[in-house]
C-alpha positions in Angstrom: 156.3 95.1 71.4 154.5 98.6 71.6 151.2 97.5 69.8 151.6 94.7 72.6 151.4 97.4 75.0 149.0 99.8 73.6 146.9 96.8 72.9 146.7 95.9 77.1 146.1 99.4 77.2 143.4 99.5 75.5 142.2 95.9 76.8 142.5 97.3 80.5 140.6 100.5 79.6 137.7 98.7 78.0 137.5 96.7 80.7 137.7 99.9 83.3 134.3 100.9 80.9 132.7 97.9 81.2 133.1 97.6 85.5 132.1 101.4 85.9 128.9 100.6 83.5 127.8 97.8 85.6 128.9 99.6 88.9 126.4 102.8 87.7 123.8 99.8 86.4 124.1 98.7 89.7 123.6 101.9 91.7 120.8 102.7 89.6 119.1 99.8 90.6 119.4 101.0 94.1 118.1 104.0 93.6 115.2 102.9 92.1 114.5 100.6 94.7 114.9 103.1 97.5 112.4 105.6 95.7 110.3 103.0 95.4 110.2 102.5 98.5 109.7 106.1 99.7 106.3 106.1 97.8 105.6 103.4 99.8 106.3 105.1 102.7 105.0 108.5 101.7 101.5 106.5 101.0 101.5 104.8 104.2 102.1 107.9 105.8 99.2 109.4 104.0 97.0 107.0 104.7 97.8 106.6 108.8 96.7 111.0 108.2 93.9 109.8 107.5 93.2 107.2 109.8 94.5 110.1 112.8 91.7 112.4 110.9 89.1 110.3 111.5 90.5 109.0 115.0 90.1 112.9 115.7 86.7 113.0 114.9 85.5 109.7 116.2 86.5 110.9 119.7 85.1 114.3 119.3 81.7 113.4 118.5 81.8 110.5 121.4 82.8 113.8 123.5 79.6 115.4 122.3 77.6 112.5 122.8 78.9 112.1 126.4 78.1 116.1 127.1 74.5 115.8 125.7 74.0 112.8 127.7 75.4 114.3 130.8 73.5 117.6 130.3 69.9 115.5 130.3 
């Protein structure tokens, strides 16, 4: 009768090991994902920099334009 119970014991604890692997397998998945997706956002964030930068400049030089215009 006590091997019985060791042997449950040991069935139950395996099977504790085997949940908590797929739980961490599980949870690393997600993490993954979610840094994936921060490079996404980190790259669209780079790129709408850039697109400000050059927004910037557009309007300055059509500001220049306007004041050389002005000052004919």
């Amino acid at each position: 009768m006590k091997l019985f119970h060791e042997t449950i014991i040991c069935v139950l604890a395996l099977l504790f090991i085997l949940l908590m692997g797929v739980a961490f397998e599980k949870d690393r998945e997600h993490h993954l994902e979610l840094y994936a997706k921060e490079q996404q956002i980190f790259e669209l964030q780079r790129e709408l920099d850039e697109v400000e930068d050059l927004y910037g400049k557009a309007v300055y030089h059509i500001e220049m334009l306007n004041k050389e215009r002005g000052a004919e």
